[in-house]
C-alpha positions in Angstrom: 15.3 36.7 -81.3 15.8 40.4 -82.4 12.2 42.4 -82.4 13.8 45.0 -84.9 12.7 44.8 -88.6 15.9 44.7 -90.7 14.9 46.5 -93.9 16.9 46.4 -96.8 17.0 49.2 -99.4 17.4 48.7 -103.6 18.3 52.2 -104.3 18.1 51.0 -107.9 14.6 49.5 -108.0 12.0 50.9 -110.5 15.0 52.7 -112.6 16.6 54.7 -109.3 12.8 55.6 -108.1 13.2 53.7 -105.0 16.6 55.6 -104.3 14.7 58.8 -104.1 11.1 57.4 -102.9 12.5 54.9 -99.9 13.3 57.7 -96.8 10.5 59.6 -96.7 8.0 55.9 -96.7 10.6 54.4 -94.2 10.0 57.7 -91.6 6.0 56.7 -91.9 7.1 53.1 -90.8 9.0 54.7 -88.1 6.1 57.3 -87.2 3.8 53.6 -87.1 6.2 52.8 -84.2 8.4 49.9 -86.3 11.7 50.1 -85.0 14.0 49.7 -87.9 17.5 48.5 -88.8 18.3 49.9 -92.3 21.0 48.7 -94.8 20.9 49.7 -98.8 22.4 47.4 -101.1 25.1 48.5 -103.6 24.5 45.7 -106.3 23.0 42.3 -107.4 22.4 39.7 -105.0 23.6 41.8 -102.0 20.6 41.5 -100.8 20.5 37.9 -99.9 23.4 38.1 -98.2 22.3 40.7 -95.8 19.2 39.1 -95.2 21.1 35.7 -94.4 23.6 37.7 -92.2 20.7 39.2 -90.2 18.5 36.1 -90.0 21.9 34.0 -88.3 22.0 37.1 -86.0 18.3 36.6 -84.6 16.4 38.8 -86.8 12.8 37.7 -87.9 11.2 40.7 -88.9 12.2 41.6 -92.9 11.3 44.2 -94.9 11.9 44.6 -98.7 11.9 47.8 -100.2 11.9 47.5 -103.5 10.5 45.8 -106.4 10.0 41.8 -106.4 13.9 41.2 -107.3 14.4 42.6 -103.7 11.9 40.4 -102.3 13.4 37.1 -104.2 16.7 38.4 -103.1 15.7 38.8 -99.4 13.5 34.9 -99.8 17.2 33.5 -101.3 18.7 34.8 -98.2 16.4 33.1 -95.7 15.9 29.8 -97.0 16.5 26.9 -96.5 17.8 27.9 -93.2 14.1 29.5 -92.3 12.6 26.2 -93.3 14.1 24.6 -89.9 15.1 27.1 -87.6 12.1 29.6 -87.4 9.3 30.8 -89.6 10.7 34.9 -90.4 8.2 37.4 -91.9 8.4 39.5 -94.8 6.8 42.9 -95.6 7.1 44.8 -98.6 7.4 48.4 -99.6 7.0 48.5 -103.3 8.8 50.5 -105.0 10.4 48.8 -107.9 8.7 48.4 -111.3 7.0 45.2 -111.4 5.8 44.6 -107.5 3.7 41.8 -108.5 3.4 39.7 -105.4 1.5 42.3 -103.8 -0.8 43.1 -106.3 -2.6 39.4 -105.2 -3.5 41.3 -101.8 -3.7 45.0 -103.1 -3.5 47.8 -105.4 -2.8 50.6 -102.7 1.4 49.8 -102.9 2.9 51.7 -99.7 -0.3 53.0 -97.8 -1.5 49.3 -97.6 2.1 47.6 -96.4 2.2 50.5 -93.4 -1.6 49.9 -92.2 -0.7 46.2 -92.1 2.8 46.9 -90.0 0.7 49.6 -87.8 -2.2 46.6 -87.4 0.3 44.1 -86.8 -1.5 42.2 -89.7 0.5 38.9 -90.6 -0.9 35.6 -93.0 0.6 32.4 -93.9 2.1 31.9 -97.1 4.3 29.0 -99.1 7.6 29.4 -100.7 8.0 27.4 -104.0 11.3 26.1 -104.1 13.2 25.5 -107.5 16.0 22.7 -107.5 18.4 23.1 -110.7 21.6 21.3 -111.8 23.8 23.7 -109.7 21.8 24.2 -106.9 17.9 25.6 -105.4 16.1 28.8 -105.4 13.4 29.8 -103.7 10.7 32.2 -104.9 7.1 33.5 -103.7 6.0 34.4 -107.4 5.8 32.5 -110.2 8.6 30.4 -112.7 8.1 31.2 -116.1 9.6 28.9 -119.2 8.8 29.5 -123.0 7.3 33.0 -124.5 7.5 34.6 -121.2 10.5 34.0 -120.2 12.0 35.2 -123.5 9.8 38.3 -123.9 11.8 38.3 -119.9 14.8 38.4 -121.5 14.5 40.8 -124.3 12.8 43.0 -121.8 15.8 43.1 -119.2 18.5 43.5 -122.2 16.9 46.2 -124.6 13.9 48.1 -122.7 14.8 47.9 -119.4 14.8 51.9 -119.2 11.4 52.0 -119.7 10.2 51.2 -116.8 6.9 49.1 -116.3 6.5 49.0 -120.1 9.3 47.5 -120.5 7.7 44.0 -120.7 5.1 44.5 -122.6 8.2 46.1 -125.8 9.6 42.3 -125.1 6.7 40.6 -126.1 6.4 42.6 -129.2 9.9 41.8 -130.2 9.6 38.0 -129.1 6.6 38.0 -131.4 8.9 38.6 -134.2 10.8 35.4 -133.6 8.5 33.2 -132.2 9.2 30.1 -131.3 7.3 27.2 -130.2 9.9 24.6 -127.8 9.3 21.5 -125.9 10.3 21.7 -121.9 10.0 17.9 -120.6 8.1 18.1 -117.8 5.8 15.6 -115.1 3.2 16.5 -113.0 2.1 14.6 -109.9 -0.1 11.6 -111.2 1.2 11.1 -114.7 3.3 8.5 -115.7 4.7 10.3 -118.7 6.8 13.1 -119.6 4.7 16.0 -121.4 7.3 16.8 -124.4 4.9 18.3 -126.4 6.0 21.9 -127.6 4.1 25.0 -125.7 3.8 28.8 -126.3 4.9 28.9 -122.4 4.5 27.5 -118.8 4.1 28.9 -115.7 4.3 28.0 -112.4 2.3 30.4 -110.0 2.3 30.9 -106.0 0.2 34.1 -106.7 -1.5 35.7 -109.9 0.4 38.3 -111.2 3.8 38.3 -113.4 5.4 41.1 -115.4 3.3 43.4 -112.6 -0.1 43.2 -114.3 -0.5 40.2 -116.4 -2.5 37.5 -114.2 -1.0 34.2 -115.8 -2.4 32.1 -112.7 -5.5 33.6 -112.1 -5.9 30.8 -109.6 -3.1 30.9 -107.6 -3.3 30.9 -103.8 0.0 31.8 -101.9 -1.9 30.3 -98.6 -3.1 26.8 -100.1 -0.4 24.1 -100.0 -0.4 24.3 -104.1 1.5 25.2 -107.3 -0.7 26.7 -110.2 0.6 25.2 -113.4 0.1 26.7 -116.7 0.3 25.8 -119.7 -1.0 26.9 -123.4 -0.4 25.4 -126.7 1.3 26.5 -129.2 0.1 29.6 -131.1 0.5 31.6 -134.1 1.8 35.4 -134.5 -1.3 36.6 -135.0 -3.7 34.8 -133.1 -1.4 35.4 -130.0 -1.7 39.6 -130.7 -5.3 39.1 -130.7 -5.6 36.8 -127.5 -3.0 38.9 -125.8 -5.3 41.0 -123.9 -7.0 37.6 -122.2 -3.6 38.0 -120.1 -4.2 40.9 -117.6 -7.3 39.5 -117.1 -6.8 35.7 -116.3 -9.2 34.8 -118.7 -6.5 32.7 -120.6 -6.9 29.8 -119.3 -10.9 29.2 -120.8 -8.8 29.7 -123.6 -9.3 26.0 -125.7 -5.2 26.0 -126.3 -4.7 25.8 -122.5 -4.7 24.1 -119.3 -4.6 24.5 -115.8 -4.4 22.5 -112.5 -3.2 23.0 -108.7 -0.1 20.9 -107.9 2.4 20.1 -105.5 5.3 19.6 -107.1 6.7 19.3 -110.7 10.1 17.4 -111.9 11.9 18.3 -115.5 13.7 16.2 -118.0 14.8 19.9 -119.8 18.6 18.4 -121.3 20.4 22.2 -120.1 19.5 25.5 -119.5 17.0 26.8 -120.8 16.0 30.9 -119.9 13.5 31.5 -117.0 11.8 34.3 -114.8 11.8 33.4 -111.3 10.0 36.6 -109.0 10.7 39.2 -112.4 14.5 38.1 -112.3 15.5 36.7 -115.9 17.8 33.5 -115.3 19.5 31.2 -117.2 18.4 27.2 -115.5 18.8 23.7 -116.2 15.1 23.2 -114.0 15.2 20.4 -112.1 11.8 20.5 -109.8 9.6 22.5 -108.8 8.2 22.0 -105.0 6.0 23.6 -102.3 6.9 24.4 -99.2 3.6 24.9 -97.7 3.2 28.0 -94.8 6.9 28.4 -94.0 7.3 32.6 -94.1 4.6 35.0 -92.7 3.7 37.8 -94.7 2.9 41.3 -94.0 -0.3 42.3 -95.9 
């Protein structure tokens, strides 16, 4: 196996930030005695096929530098084939807009990811992955169906310039045409499908989505579990004024919602419906949602 950490660039995370941010924080990894193979990507979904190039050549040691897109990209890359044929480990620069995975271990962004690669500092953590009519993906995040994902997609088409704000302008417009739909799903233990329409549900291997809002306020990437979310449906204005409850996890007291560790989920959704998987804003017929329990080490 190659020692070397292959790190792979997004020049275009956080709005071109990580472009001009990325040398000067990959010469500290170097000064913390990481020996480094560096590519940059040049558009969307490059990045998984670097990382499954370099993982087929022997490499185990990955670092994303970027926001969580280039994380999901680099996971897409080394799964399945990483479920089998060696554990790999992932360390992330964040640089992008959202960087919400690492917000579960810290707020200190860059400083904290090279004191963990100078300590040598790995943990354990599952992979969730996501089977759909045309095929799998595999994410370290959270799935998101209903409001969210649609506040996702407004977000990604009309305020994506602005940055870290940009999700928060999609929920304001989503609010405007709110809708309340039903997404056929069945968790572990039931013997019916929950076709009940839901403001959203979410899926969680950590906390944080949309950097950060903490939708699973008790997820645990280390704990052989999904943390499913869901809440009821709710008006315009009583959603403005719950809102807030959001960034602090507090949601889920809330008497419109519910919450529960699982190990899998299946859906009966009829076609594609729009999701977030890791911050990316996709367009899925869901299938199942599964854990794969301490298959990728992560540098924290």
């Amino acid at each position: 196996m190659n020692p070397r950490f292959f790190a792979i660039v997004n020049p275009a995370a956080g709005g071109g930030r990580c472009g001009k941010l990325a040398p000067a924080a990959l010469e500290r990894v170097r000064q913390a005695d990481i020996d480094l193979e560096i590519v940059r990507t040049n558009r969307a979904g490059e990045a998984t096929a670097l990382a499954r190039g370099a993982y087929a050549q022997g490499y185990r040691n990955f670092l994303a530098v970027g926001g969580d897109g280039t994380s999901y990209e680099i996971v897409n890359g080394l799964f399945p084939e990483a479920e089998t044929q060696g554990r790999p480990a992932l360390g992330f620069l964040p640089l992008g807009t959202g960087n919400s995975f690492l917000r579960d271990f810290t707020s200190r962004g860059v400083e904290h990811t090279i004191e963990a690669l100078r300590q040598r500092r790995r943990r354990l953590c599952d992979v969730i992955r996501l089977r759909h009519a045309a095929g799998e993906v595999y994410f370290i995040n959270m799935l998101n169906l209903g409001f969210a994902a649609d506040a996702g997609e407004v977000a990604n088409r009309r305020f994506k310039c602005c940055g870290a704000t940009s999700y928060i302008f999609g929920v304001l417009a989503t609010l405007a045409q709110l809708e309340h739909l039903a997404f056929p799903h069945r968790l572990p233990g039931t013997a019916d499908w929950d076709r009940r329409p839901c403001l959203f549900l979410a899926f969680g291997n950590t906390k944080f989505t949309g950097g950060k809002m903490m939708i699973a306020p008790h997820a645990d990437p280390t704990d052989g579990k999904i943390e499913y979310v869901r809440w009821s449906p709710l008006g315009r204005l009583r959603l403005l004024w719950n809102f807030p409850l959001l960034f602090t996890g507090t949601h889920v007291l809330h008497p419109l919602a519910s919450h529960r560790a699982v190990e899998r989920a299946d859906f009966d959704l009829g076609g594609p419906v729009n999701v977030i998987v890791d911050g990316e804003v996709l367009r899925l017929d869901c299938r199942s949602v599964e854990v794969l329990p301490a298959v990728l080490d992560v540098i924290v």
